[in-house]
C-alpha positions as CSV (number, residue, x, y, z in Angstrom):
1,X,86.8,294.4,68.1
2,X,88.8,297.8,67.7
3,X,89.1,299.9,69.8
4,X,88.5,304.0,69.4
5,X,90.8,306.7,68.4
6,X,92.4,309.1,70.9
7,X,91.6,309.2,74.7
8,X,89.2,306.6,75.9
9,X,85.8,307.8,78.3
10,X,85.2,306.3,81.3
11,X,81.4,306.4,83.6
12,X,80.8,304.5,86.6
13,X,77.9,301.3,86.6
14,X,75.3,302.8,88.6
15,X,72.5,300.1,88.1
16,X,72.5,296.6,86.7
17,X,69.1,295.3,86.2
18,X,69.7,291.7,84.7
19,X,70.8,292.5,81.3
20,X,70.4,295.8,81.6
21,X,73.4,298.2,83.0
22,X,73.2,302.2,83.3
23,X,76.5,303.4,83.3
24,X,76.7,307.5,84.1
25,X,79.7,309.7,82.6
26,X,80.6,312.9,84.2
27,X,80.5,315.3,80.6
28,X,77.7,315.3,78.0
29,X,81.0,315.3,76.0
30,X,81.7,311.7,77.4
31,X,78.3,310.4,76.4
32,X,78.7,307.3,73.9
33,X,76.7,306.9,70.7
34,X,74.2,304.4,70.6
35,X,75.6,300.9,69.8
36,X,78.9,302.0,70.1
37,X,80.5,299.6,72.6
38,X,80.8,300.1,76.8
39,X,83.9,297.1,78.7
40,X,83.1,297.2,82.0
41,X,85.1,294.2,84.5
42,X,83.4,292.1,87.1
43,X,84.2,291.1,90.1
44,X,85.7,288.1,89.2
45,X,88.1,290.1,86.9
46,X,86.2,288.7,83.5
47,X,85.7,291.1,80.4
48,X,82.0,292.5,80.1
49,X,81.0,294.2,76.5
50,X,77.7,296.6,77.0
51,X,75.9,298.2,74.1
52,X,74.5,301.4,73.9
53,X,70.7,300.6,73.6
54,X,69.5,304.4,74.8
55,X,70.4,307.7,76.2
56,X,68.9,309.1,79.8
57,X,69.1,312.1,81.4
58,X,71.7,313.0,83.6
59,X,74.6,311.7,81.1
60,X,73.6,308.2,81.9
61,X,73.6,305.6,78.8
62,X,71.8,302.3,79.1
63,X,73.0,299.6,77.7
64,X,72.7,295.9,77.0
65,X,75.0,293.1,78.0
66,X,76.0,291.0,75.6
67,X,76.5,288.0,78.3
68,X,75.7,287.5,82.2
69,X,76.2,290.4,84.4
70,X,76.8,288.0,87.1
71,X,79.3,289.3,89.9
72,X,78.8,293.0,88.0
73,X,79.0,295.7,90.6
74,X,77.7,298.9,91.6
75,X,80.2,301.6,90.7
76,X,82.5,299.2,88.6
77,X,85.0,301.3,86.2
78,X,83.5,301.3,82.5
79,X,85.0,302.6,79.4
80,X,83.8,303.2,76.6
81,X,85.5,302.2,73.2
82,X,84.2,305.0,70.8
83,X,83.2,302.0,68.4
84,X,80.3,300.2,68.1
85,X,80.9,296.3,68.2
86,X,83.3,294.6,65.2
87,X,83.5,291.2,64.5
88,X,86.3,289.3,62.6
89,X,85.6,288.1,58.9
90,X,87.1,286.4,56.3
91,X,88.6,282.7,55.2
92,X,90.5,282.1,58.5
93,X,86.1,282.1,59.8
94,X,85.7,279.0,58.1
95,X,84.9,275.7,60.2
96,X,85.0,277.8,63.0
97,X,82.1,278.6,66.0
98,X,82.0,282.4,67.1
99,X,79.6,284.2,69.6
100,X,77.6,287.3,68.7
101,X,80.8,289.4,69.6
102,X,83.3,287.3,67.2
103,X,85.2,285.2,69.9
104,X,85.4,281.2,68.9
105,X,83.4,279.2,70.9
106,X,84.8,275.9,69.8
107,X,87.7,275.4,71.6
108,X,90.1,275.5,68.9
109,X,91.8,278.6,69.6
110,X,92.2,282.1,68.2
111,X,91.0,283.6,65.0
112,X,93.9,284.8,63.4
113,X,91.7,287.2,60.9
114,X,93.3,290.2,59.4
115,X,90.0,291.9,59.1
116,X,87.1,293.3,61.6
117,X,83.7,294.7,60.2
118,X,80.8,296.5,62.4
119,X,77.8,294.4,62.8
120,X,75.6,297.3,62.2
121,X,75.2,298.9,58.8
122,X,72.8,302.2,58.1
123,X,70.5,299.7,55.6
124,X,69.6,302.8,53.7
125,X,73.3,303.3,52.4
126,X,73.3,299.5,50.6
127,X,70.3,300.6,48.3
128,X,72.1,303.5,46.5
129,X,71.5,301.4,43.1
130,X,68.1,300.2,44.0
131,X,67.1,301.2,40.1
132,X,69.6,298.9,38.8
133,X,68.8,296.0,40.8
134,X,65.3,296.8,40.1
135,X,66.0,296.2,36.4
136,X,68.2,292.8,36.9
137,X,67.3,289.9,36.0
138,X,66.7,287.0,38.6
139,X,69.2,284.7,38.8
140,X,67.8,281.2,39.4
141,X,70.1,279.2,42.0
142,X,69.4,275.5,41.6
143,X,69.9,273.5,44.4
144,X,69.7,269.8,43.5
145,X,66.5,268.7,45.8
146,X,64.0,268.2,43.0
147,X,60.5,269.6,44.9
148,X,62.5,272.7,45.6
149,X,63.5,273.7,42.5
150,X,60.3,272.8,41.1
151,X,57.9,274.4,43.2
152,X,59.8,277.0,45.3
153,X,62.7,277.9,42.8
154,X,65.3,280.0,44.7
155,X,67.0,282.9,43.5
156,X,70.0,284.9,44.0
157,X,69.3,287.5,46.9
158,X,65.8,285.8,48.2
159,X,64.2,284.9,51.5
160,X,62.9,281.6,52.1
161,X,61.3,280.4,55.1
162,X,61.1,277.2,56.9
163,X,58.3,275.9,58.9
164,X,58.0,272.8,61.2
165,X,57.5,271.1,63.8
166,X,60.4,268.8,65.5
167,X,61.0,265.8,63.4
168,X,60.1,266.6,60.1
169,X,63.1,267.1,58.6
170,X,64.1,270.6,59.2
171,X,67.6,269.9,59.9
172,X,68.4,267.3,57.3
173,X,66.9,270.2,54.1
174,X,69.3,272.8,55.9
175,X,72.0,270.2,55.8
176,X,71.1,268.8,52.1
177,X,71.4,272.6,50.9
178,X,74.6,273.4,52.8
179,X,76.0,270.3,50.8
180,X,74.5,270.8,47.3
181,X,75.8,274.6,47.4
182,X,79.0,273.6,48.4
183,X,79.6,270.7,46.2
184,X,78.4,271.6,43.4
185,X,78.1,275.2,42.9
186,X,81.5,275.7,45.1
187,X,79.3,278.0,47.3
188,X,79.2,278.8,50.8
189,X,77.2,279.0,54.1
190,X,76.8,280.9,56.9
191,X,74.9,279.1,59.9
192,X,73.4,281.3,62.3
193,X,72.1,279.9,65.5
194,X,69.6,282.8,67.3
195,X,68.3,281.5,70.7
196,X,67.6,278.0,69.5
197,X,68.8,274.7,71.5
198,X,72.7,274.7,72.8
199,X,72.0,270.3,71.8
200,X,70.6,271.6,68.6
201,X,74.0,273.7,67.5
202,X,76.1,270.8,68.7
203,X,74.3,267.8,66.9
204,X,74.2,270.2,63.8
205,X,78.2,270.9,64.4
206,X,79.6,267.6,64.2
207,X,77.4,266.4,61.5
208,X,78.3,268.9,59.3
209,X,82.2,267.5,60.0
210,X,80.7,264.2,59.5
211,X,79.6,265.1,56.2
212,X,82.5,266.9,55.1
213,X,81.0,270.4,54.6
214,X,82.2,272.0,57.9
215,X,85.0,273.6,55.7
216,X,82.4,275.4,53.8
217,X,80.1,276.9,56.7
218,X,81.1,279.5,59.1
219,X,79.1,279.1,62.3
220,X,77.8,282.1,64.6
221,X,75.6,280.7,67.7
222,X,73.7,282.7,70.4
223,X,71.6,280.2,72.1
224,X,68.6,279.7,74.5
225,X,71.1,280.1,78.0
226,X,72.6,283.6,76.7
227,X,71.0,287.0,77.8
228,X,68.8,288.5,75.3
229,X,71.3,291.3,74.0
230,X,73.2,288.5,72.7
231,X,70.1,286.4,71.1
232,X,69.4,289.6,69.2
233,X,72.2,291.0,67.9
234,X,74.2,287.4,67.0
235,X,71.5,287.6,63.6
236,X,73.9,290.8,62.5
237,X,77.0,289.1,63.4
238,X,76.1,285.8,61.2
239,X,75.0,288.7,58.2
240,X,78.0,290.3,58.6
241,X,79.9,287.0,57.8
242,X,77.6,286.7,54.7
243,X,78.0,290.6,53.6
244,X,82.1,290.3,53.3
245,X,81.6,286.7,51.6
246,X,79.1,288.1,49.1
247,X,82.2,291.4,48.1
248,X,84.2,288.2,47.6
249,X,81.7,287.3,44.9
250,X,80.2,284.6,46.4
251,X,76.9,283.1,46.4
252,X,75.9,282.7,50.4
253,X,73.5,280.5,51.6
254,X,72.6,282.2,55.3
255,X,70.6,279.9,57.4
256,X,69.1,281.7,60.4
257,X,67.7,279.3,63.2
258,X,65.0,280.6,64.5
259,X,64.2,283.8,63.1
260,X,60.9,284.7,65.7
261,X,63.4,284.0,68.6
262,X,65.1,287.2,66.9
263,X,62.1,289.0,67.4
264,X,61.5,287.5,70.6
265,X,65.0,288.8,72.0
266,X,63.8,292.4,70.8
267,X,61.0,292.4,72.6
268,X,62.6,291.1,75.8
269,X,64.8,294.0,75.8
270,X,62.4,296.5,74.9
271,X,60.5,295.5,78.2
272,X,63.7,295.2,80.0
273,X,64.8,298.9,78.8
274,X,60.9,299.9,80.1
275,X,59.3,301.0,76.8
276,X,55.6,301.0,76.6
277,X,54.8,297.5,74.2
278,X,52.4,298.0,71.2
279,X,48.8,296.8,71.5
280,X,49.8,292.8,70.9
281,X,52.5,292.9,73.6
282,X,55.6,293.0,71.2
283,X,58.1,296.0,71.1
284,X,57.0,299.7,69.5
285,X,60.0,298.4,66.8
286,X,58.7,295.5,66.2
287,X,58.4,296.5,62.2
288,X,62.1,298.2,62.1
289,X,63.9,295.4,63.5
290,X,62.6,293.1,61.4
291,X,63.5,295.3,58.1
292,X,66.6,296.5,58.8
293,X,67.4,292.7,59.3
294,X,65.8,291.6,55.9
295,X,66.9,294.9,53.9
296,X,70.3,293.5,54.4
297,X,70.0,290.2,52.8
298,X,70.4,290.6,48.7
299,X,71.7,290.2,45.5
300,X,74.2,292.5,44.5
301,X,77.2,292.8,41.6
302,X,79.1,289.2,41.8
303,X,77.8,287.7,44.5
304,X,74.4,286.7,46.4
305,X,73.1,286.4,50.0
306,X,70.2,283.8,49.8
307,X,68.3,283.4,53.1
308,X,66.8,280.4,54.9
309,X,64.7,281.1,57.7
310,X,63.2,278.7,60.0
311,X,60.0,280.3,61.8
312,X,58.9,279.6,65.3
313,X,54.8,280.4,64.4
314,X,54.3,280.6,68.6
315,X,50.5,278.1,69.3
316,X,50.3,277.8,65.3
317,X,48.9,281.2,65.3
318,X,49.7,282.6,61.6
319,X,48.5,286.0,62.3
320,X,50.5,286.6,65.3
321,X,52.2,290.0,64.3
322,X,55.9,289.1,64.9
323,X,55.0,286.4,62.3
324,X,53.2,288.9,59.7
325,X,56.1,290.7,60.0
326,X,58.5,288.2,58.9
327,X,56.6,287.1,56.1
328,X,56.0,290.1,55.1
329,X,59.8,289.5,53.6
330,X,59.8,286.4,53.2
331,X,59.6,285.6,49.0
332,X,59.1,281.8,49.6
333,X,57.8,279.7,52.5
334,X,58.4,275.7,52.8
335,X,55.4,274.3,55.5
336,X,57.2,270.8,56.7
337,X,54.5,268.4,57.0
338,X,54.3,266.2,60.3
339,X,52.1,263.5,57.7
340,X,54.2,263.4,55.0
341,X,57.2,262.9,57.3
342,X,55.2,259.8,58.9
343,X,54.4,258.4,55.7
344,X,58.1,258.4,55.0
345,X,57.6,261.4,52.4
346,X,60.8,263.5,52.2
347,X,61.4,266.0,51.5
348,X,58.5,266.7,54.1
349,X,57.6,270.0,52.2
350,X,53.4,270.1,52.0
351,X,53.3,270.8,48.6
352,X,49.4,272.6,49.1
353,X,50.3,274.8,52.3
354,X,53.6,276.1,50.9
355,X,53.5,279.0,48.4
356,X,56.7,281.1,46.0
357,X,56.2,284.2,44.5
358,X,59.5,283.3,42.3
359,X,57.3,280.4,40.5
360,X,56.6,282.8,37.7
361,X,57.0,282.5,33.8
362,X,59.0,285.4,34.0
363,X,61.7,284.1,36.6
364,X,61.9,280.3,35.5
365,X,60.9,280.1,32.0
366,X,57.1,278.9,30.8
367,X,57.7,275.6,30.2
368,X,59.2,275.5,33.8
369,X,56.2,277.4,35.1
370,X,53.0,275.4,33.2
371,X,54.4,272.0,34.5
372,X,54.7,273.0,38.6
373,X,51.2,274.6,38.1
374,X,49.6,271.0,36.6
375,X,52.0,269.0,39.3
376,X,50.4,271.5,42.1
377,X,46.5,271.2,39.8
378,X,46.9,267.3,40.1
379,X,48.4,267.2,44.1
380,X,45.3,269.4,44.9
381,X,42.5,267.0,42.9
382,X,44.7,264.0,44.4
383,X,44.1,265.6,48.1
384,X,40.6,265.7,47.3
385,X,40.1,262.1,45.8
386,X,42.3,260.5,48.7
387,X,39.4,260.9,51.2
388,X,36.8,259.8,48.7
389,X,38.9,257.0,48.3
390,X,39.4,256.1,51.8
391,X,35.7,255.9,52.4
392,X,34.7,254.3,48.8
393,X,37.6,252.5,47.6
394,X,39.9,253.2,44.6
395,X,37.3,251.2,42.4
396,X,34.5,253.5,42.7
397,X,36.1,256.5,40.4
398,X,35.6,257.3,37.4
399,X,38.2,256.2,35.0
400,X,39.4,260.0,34.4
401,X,39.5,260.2,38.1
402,X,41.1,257.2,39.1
403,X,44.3,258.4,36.2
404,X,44.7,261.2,38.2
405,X,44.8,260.0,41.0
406,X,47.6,257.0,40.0
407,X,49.5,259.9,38.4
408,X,49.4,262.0,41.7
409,X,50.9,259.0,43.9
410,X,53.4,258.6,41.3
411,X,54.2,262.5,41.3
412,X,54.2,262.8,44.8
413,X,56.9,259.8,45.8
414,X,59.0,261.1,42.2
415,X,59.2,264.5,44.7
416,X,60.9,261.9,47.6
417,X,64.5,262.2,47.2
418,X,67.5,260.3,49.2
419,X,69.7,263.1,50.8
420,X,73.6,263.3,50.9
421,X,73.3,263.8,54.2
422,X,71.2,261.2,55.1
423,X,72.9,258.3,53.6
424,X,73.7,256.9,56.9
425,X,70.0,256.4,57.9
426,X,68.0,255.8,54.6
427,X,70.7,253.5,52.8
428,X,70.3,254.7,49.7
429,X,72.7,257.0,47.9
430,X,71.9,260.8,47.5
431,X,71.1,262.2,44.4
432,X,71.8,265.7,43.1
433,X,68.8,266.2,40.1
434,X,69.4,269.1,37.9
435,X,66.2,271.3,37.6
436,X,65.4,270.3,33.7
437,X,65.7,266.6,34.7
438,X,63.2,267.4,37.2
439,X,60.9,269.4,34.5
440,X,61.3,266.4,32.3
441,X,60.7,263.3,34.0
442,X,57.4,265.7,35.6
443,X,56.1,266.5,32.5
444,X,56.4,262.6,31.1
445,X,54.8,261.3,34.2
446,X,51.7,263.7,33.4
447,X,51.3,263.1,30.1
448,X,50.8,259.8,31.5
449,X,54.7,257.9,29.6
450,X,54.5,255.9,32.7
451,X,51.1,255.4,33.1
452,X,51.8,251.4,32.8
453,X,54.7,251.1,36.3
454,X,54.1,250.7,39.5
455,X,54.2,254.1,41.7
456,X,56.4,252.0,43.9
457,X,59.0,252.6,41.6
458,X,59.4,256.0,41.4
459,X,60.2,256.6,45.3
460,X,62.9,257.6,46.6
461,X,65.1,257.9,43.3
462,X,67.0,261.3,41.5
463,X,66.0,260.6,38.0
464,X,63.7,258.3,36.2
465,X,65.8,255.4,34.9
């Protein structure tokens, strides 16, 4: 983080209120701007970075600490910067762990990075060619795992989310992706943690070095034990990452885990800073936040900044309006099923409660587009004819019906895949399947080419031998 230009201004702490710390300069002159960064010491002589959140009378600025106030005291020294908060970027990030304010976390010493970039970014200055982008063509990214491309194609600059449940197989698609992008695309990833599980981060850290992809991934955690200032504001420290990676030319897979406790953070702080909540409880900025965090993530000349969002939907509540307000962004969602996983299904992706707006003839290509929408008309008969069938029996269709349904099971284990990264467990090699492999092998299974084998035969495999 650099520091300002010139004289630095100094106030005095004259309240700390858990996260929240009111520091009071003598000159409206003194006053920092908002998010512009306050280092204030503790008792105990460590380093404590405030943010400008608001401005009070009497030339007092409130602020947000971006760890514990512990040991923090009343009329404590506090300077103010005359910047808001920088975080180092480039190569030397790589493999690395950093906080929301850019420090490593991994205990593998400095970051010797040659360059610094403010985490916050006026989102109306990155759409000066919004006509031009309007007019480009999306760029299909193809990521290897065969129900994804099919059904929920990605492209260049989009936002996916993920939803599920513990167990499903959240970790292992995030993991899968990182790989595929990074093997064979030569892409990279950013990993950003926002108020999930400290065990979560560290599982996640040392199987990525396991798996040999920790090289590709730069890491940026602000977990469940951290104060809110830091839960929040970590999501434009891992963006950041992904912003100078994308000038680079690069196409950025960002992973942000969990994306409501984003949301969550802001609204703790909002109450914490005393505003009056809207109607449902969350913060008046609920709809803001959300979009100047979304507006960020694109496509632009060279490079791409692809999104994968894991969504906390809080008591499975879909019209909760931190939710609507993600989704409102969101171009694809993925719904991990808790059945499929149990029936040994993965990919776990429910292929009926999951929906992309980038399946269109226009994006993918027709023939691309005709086969996902029989594959999802078949799945949906199939869901139908699977509770006839466990009350009548498979012998009780009708000949038409009981094709179908033999074609669905044999669809729905051909979308099983074994993962890269999940060789250890499954035994079986991982498979990267190229999208029009995928298209193919669909379309022949339809049209009923291997009407006469056994659907045992199509689980768990890339291709169709």
């Amino acid at each position: 983080m650099s520091g300002a230009t010139g004289d630095l201004k100094q106030g005095r702490v004259v309240a700390v209120q858990g996260p929240v710390v009111d520091v009071k300069f003598q000159n409206t002159d003194d006053m920092p701007d908002l998010h512009e960064v306050i280092q204030v010491r503790t008792f105990d002589k460590r380093l404590l970075t405030l943010e400008v959140a608001e401005h009070l009378e009497g030339n007092m600025a409130r602020c947000v600490a971006l760890a514990s106030t512990l040991n923090l005291q009343r009329n404590a020294l506090a300077t103010s910067m005359g910047d808001v908060l920088r975080v180092p970027v480039g190569d030397a990030l790589f493999g690395r762990i950093i906080n929301v304010m850019g420090e490593p976390i991994d205990g593998k010493g400095p970051i010797n990075a040659s360059e610094t970039r403010p985490i916050h970014r006026d989102v109306t200055k990155l759409r000066v060619n919004v006509e031009t982008l309007a007019d480009t063509k999306r760029e299909v990214m193809e990521t290897g795992i065969k129900m994804i491309d099919l059904l929920y194609p990605v492209v260049k600059g989009s936002k996916t989310g993920i939803l599920g449940g513990a167990g499903c197989g959240k970790s292992v698609v995030i993991q899968e992706l990182i790989h595929n992008v990074a093997e064979e695309h030569d892409g990279v990833s950013v990993f950003t943690g926002v108020g999930e599980r400290i065990r979560e981060g560290n599982e996640l850290y040392f199987e990525f070095e396991r798996d040999g992809i920790l090289k590709k991934v730069i890491m940026a955690f602000g977990q469940m034990d951290e104060p809110p200032g830091a839960r929040f504001e970590v999501a434009k420290t891992g963006i950041t990452q992904a912003e100078w990676l994308q000038e680079q030319g690069k196409n950025v897979l960002l992973f942000i885990d969990n994306v409501f406790r984003f949301v969550q953070a802001g609204s703790e702080i909002s109450t914490l800073m005393g505003r009056v909540p809207s109607e449902t409880g969350y913060q008046p900025t609920l709809s803001s936040e959300v979009g100047d965090l979304h507006e960020r993530i694109k496509a632009g000349a060279g490079g791409s900044i692809s999104a994968f969002e894991a969504v906390y939907v809080p008591a499975d509540d879909l019209t909760d309006p931190a939710v609507v307000a993600i989704f409102s962004y969101l171009d694809s969602v993925l719904v991990l099923s808790r059945e499929r996983a149990q029936l040994g299904l993965y990919p776990a992706i429910d292929p009926l409660a999951s929906s992309s707006s980038n399946l269109d003839a226009a994006v993918v290509g027709q023939k691309h587009f005709e086969t996902a929408q029989e594959v999802v008309r078949i799945l949906t008969k199939y869901d139908e004819l699977r509770r006839i069938v466990a009350v009548i029996g498979i012998d009780e269709l009708s000949r038409a019906d009981r094709l179908l349904y033999e074609r669905a099971r044999k669809l729905q284990n051909y979308m099983t895949q074994p993962c890269f990264v999940a060789e250890a467990y499954t035994g079986r090699k991982g498979q990267y399947v190229q999208t029009a492999v995928t298209i193919s092998d669909c379309a022949r299974i339809i049209e009923g080419a291997y009407d006469g084998r056994d659907e045992r035969e199509f689980y768990m495999i890339g291709r169709i031998p």
